[in-house]
Structure formats: C-alpha cells, structure tokens
DSSP file (Angstrom, degrees, kcal/mol; ACC not computed):
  #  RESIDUE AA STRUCTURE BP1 BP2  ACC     N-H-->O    O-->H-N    N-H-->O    O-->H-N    TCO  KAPPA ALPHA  PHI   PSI    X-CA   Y-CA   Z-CA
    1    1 A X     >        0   0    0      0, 0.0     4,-2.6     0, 0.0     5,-0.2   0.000 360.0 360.0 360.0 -38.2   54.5  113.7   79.0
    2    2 A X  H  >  +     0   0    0      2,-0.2     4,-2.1     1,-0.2    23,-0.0   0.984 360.0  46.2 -47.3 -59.3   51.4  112.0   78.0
    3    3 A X  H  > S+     0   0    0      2,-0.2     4,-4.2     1,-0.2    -1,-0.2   0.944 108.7  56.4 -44.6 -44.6   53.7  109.4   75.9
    4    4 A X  H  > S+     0   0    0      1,-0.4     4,-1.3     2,-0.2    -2,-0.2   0.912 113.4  46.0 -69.6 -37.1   56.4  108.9   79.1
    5    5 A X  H  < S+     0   0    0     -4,-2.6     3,-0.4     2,-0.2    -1,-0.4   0.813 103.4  52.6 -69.6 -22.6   53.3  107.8   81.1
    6    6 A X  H >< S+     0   0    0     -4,-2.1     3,-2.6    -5,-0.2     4,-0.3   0.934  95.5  70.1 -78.2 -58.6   51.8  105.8   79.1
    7    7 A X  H >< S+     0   0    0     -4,-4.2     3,-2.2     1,-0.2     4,-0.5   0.904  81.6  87.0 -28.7 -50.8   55.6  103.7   78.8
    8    8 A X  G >< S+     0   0    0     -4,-1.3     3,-1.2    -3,-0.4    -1,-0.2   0.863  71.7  75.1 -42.1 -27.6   54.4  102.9   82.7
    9    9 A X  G <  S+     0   0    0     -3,-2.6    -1,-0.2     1,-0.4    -2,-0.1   0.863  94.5  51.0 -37.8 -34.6   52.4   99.7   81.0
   10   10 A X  G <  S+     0   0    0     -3,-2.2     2,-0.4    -4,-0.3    -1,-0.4   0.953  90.9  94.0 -82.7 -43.0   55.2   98.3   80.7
   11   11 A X    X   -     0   0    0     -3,-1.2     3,-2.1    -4,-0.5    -1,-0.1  -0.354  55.0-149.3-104.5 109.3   56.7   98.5   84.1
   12   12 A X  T 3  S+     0   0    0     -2,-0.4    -1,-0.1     1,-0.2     4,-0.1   0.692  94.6  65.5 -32.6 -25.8   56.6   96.0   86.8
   13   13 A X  T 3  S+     0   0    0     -5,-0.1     2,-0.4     1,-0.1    -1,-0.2   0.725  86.4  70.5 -80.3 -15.7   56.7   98.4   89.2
   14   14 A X  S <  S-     0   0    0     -3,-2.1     2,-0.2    -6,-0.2    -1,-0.1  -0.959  86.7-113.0-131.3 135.0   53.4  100.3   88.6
   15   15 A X    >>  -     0   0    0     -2,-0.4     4,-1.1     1,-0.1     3,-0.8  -0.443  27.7-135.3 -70.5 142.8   50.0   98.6   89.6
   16   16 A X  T 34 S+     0   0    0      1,-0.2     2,-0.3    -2,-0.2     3,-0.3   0.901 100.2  63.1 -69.5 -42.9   48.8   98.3   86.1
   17   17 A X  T 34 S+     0   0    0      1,-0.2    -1,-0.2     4,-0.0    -2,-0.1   0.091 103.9  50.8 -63.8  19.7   44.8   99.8   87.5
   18   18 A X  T <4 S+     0   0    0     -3,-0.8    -1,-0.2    -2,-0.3    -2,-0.2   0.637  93.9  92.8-124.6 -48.2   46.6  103.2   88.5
   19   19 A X  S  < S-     0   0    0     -4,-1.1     2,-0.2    -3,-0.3   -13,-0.1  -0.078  94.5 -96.0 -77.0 143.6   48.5  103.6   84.6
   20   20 A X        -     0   0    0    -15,-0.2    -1,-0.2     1,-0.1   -11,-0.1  -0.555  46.0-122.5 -66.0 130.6   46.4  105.6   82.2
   21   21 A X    >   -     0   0    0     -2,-0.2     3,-0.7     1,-0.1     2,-0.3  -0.106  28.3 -95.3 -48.7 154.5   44.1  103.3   79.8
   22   22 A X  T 3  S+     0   0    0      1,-0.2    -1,-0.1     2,-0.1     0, 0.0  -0.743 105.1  20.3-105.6 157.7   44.1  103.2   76.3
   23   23 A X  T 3  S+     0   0    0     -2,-0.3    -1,-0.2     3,-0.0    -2,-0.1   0.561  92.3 105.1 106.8   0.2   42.1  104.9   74.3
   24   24 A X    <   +     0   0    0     -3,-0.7    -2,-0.1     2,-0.1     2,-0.1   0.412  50.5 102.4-143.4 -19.9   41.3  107.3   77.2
   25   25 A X        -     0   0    0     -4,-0.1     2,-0.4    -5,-0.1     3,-0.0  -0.555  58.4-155.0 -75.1 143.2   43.8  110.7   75.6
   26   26 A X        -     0   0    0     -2,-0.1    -2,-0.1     1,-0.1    -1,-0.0  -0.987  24.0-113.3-123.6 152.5   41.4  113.3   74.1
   27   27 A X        -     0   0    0     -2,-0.4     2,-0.2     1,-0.1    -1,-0.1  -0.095  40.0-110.0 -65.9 177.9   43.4  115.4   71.2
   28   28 A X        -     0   0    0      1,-0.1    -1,-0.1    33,-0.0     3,-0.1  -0.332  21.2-158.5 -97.6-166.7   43.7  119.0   72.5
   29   29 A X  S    S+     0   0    0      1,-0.2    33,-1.2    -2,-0.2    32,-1.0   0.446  75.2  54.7-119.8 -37.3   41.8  122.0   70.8
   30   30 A X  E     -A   60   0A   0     30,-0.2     2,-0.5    31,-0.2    30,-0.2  -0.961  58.4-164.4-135.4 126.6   44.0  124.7   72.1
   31   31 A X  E     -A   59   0A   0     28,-1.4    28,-3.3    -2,-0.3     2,-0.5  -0.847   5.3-163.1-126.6 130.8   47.6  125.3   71.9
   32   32 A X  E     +A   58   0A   0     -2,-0.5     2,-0.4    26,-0.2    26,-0.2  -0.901  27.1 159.1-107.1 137.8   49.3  128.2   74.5
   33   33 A X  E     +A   57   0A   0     24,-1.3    24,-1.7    -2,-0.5     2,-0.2  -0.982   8.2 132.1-158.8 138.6   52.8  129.0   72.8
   34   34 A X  E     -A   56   0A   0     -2,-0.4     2,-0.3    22,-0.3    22,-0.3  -0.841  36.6-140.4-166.5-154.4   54.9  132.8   73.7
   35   35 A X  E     -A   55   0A   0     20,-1.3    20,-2.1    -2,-0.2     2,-0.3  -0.912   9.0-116.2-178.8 156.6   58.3  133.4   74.7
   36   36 A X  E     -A   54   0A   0     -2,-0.3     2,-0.5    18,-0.2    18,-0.2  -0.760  20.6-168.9 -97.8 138.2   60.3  135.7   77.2
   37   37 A X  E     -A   53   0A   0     16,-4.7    16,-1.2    -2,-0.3     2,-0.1  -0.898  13.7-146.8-136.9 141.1   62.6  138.3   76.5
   38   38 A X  E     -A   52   0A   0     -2,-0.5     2,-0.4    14,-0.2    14,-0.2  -0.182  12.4-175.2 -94.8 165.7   64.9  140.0   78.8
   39   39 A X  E     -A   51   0A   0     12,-1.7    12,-1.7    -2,-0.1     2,-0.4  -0.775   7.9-169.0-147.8  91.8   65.7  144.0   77.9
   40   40 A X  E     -A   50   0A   0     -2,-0.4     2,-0.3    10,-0.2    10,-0.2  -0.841   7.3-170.5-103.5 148.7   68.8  145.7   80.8
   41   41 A X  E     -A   49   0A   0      8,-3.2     8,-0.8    -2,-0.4     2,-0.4  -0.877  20.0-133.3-122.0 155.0   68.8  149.5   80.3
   42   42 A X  E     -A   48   0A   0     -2,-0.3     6,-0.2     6,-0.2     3,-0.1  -0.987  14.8-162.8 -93.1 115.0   71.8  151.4   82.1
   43   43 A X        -     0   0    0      4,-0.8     5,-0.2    -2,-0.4    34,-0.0  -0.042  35.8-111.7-110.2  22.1   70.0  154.0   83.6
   44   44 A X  S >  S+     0   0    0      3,-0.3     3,-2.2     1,-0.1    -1,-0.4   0.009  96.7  65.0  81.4 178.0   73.3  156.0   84.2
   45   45 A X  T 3  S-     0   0    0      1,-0.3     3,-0.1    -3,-0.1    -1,-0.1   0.640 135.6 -68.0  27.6  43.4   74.7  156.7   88.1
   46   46 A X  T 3  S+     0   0    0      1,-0.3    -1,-0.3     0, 0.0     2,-0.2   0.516 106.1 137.3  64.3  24.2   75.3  152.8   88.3
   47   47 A X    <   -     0   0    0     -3,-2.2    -4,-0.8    30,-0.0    -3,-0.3  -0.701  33.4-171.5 -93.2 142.5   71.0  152.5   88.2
   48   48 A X  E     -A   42   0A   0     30,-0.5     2,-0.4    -6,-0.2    -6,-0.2  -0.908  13.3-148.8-153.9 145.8   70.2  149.9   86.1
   49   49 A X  E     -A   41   0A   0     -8,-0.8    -8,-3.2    -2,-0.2     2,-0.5  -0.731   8.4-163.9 -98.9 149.5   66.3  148.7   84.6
   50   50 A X  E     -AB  40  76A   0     26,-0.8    26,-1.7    -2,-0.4     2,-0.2  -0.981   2.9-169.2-102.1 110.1   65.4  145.1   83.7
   51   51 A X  E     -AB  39  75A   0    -12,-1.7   -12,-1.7    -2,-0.5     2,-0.3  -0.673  11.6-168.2 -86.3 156.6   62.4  144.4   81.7
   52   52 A X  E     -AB  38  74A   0     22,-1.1    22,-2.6    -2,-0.2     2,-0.5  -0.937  14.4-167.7-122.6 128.4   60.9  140.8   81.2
   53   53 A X  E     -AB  37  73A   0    -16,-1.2   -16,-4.7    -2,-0.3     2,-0.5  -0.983   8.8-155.7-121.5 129.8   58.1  141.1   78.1
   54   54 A X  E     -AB  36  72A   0     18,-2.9    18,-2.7    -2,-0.5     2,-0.5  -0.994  10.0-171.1-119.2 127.9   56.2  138.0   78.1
   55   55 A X  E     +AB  35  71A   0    -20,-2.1   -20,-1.3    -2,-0.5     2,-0.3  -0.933  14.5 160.6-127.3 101.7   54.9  137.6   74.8
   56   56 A X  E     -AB  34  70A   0     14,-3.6    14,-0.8    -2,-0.5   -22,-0.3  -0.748  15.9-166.7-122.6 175.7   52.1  134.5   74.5
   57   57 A X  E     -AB  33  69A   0    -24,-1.7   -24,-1.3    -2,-0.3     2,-0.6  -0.778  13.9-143.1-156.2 136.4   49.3  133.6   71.8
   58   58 A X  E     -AB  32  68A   0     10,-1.4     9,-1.3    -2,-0.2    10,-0.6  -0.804  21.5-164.6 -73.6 116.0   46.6  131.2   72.1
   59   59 A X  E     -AB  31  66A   0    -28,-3.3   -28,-1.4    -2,-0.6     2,-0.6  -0.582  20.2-131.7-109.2 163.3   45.8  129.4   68.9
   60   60 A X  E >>  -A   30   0A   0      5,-2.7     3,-3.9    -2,-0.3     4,-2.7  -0.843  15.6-165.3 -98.1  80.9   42.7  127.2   67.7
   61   61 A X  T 34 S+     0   0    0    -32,-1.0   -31,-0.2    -2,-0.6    -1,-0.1   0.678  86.1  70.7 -68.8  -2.0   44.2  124.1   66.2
   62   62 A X  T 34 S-     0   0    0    -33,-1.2    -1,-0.3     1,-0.1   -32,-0.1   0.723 128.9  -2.2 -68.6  -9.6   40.9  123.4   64.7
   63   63 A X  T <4 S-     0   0    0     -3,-3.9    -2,-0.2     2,-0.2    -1,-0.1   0.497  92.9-122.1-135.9 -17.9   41.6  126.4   62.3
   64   64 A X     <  +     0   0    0     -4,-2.7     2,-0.2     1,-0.3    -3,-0.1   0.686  59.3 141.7  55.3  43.4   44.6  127.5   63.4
   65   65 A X        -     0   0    0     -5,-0.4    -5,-2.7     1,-0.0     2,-0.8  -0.509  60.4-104.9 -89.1 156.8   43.7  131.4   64.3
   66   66 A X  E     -B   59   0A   0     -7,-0.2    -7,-0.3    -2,-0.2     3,-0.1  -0.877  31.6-164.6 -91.6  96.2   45.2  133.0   67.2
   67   67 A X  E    S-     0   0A   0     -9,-1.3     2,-0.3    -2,-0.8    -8,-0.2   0.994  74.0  -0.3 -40.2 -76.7   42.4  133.1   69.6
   68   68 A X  E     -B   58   0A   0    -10,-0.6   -10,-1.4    -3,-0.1     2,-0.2  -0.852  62.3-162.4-119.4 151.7   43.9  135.7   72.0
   69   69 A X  E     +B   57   0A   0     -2,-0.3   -12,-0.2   -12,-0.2     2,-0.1  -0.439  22.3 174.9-104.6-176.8   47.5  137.5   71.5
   70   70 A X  E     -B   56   0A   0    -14,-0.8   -14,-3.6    -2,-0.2     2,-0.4  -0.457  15.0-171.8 165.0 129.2   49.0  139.4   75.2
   71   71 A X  E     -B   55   0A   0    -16,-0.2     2,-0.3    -2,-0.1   -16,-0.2  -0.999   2.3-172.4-136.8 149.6   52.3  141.1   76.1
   72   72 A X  E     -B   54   0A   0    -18,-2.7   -18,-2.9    -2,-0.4     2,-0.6  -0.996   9.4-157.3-135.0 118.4   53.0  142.0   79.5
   73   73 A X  E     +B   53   0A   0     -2,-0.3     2,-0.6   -20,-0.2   -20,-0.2  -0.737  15.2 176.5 -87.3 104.4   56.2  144.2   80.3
   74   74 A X  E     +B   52   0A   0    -22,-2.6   -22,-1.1    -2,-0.6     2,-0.2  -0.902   8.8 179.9-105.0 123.3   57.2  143.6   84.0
   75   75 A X  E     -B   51   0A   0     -2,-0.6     2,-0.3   -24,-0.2   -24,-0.3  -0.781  14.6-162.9-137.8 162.7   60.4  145.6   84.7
   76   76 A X  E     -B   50   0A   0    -26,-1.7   -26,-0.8    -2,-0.2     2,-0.2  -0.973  13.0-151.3-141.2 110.4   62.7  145.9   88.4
   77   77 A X        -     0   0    0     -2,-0.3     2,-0.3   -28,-0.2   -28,-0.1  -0.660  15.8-173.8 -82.2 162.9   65.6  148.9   89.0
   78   78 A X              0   0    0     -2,-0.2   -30,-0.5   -30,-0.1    -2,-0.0  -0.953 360.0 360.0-157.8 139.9   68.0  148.3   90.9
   79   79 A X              0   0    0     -2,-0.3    -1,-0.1   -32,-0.2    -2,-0.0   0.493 360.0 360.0 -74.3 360.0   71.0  150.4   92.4
C-alpha cells in the first residue's frame, strides 16, 4: 500500500505537499501473520456447531523469533 501511494507523485491530480516524501518510510520491526479456519460439527437433531480458530503469530524480523503465538476458538450453534 505504502508503494501504490507513493505512485501519487506522479499524478496531476494530487497536490504534490499532501503525497508522502521520500525518504520518509521507516522499515517495520514486527511482522503479524495467522490464518482462519472454519470447523462445522453436525450436532445431530438438525443442531449444527461452527467454530472459527484464529490462529496468529507475531514475529521479530530483526531475528526472526516468534514474539507471541495465540489461538482463539470462537464457535455459534444454530438450529
């Protein structure tokens, strides 16, 4: 996203004093990366459960260790 603004420099259309300078990105430190995964159970008598498990880790790109791991199961029945 950083790059697609930056392309405003070019563009007539955008006061050039509003568009990010260069020189002016600082690299990141910290990288958030996970994924979702869906889970349906058939809970028999037409009941049926949905889990969501959200699954993240924070990493250190100065070393690349996983600062923090976390999963969180949020789940809904429904008739």
């Amino acid at each position: 996203m950083n790059i697609k603004a930056r392309e405003l420099r070019e563009n007539d259309e955008f006061r050039n004093s509003s568009v990010a300078k260069k020189g002016t990105l600082v690299a990141p430190d910290m990288s958030l990366s996970g994924k979702i995964l869906q889970r349906n159970i058939n809970m028999g008598n037409g009941k049926q459960q949905v889990e969501y498990y959200f699954m993240l880790t924070l990493t250190d790109l100065n070393n690349g260790f996983a600062t923090w791991e976390g999963e969180t199961i949020i789940g809904k029945r429904a008739w």
